[in-house]
C-alpha positions in Angstrom: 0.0 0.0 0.0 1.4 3.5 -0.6 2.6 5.3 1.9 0.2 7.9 1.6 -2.5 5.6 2.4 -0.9 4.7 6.0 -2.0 7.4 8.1 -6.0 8.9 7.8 -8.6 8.5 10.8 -12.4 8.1 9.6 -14.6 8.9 12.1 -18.6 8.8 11.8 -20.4 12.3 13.3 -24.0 12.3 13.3 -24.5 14.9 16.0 -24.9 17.8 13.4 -23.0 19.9 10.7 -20.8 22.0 12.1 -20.2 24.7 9.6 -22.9 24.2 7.7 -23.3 27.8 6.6 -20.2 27.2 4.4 -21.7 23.8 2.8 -21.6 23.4 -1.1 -24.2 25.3 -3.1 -25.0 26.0 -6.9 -26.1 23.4 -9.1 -25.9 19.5 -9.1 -23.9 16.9 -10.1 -24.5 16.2 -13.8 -22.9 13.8 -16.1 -19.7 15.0 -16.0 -16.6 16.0 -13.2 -16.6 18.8 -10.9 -13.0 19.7 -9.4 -12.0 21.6 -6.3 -8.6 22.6 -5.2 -7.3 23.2 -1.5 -3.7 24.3 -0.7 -3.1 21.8 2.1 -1.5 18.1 1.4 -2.4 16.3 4.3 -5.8 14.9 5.0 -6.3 14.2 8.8 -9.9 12.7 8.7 -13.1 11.7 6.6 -16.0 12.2 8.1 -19.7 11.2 7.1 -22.5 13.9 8.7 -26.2 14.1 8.8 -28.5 16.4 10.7 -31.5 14.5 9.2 -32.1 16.5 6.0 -28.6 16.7 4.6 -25.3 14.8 4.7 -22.3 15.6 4.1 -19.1 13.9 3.2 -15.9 16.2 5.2 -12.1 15.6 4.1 -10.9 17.9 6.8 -7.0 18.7 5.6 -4.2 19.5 8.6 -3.5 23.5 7.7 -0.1 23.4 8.4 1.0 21.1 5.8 0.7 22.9 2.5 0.3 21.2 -0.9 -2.1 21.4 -3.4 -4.7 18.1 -3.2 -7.5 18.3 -5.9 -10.8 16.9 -5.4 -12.7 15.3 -8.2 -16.2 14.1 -8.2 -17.5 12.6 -11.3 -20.2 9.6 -11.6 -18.8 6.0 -10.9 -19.5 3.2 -13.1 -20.9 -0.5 -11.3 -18.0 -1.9 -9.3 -16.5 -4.4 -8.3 -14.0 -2.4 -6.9 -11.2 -3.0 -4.3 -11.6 -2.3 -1.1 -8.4 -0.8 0.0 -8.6 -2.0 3.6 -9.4 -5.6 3.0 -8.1 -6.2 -0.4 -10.8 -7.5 -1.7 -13.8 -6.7 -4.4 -16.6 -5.3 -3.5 -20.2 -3.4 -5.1 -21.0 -0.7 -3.0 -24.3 -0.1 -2.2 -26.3 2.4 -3.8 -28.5 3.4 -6.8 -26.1 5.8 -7.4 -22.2 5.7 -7.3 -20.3 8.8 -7.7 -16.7 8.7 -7.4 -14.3 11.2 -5.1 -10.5 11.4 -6.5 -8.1 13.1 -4.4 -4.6 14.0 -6.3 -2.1 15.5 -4.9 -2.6 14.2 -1.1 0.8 13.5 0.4 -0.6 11.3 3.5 -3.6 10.1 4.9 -4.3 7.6 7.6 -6.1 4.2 8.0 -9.3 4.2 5.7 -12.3 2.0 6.7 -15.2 1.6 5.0 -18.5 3.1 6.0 -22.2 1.6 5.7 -25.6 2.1 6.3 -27.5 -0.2 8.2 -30.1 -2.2 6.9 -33.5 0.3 7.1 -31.4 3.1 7.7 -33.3 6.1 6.0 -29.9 8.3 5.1 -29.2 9.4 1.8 -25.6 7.9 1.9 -25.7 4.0 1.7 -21.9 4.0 1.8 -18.6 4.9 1.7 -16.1 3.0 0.4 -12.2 4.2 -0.4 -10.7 1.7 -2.9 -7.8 1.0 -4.5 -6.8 3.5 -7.4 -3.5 3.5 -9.4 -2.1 6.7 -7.6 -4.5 8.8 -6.0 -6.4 8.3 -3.3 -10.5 7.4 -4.5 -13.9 7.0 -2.7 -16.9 5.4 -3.8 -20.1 7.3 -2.3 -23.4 5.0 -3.3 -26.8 7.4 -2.4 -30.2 6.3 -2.6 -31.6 7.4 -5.8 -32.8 10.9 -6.9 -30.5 12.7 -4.6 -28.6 15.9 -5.8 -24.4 15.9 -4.7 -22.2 19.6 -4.7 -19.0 19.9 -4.1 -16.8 22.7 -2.3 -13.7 23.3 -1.0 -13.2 26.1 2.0 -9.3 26.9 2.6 -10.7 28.6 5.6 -11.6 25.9 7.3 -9.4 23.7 5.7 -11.9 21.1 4.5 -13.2 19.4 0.9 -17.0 18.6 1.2 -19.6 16.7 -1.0 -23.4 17.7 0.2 -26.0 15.4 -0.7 -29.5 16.6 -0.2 -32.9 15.8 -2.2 -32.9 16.2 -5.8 
């Protein structure tokens, strides 16, 4: 595994979105990608966050390492893909797969795999980083009919994918 891919925590918040006032806005996701750029080159933690009628996916960046990552969200073709932590294929779950590069990341931590359970109402069915030939990729499956924005704030030194309604 790189050595990029040796550090990242990924936690699960589902007490609120803090910041939300600087979510993503404009329109949605269409057929083809949508790139951000942040000056920062180390990603410290993933986070998935719902306050019921949005969710959010959070790459929060550490502010004193500069770089220059790029964040690219474009739709993802039907798997399998391969999980990076277990090394093995997998088809997320999802009516819709949308796929998160990151280039230019110089280290992350472990990366685990997120799902929702069984009956659980959220818009995000899972989250899913997998292996990629140099960059670090996640595979976000939604329930259907949802609409996905993308922003980066250098303030706050975070990369975020909304997914509300479409």
């Amino acid at each position: 595994m790189p050595a990029r891919t040796t550090v990242l925590a990924l936690a699960l918040a589902s007490l609120g979105l803090a910041g939300c006032a600087s979510a993503p806005s404009g329109p949605c996701l269409g057929t083809g990608p949508i790139a951000v750029t942040i000056p920062y080159g180390r990603m410290e933690v993933m986070s998935w966050e719902s306050d019921g009628s949005t969710e959010l996916v959070r790459f929060q960046f550490d502010p004193s390492i500069s770089g220059t990552t790029t964040a690219t969200v474009e739709p993802a073709e039907p798997g399998p893909f391969i999980d990076v932590a277990a090394g093995v294929p997998i088809d997320p779950d999802g009516a819709t797969l949308t796929s998160i590069r990151l280039d230019g990341v110089v280290s992350v931590g472990q990366v685990d795999r997120l799902l929702a359970g069984e009956g659980d109402p959220s818009r995000i069915r899972e989250i899913v980083p997998v292996q990629d030939a140099a960059d670090l990729r996640v595979i976000v499956g939604t329930a259907a009919g949802q609409c996905l924005r993308l922003a980066a704030d250098p303030s706050s030194a975070r990369i975020s994918l909304l997914i509300t309604d479409g």
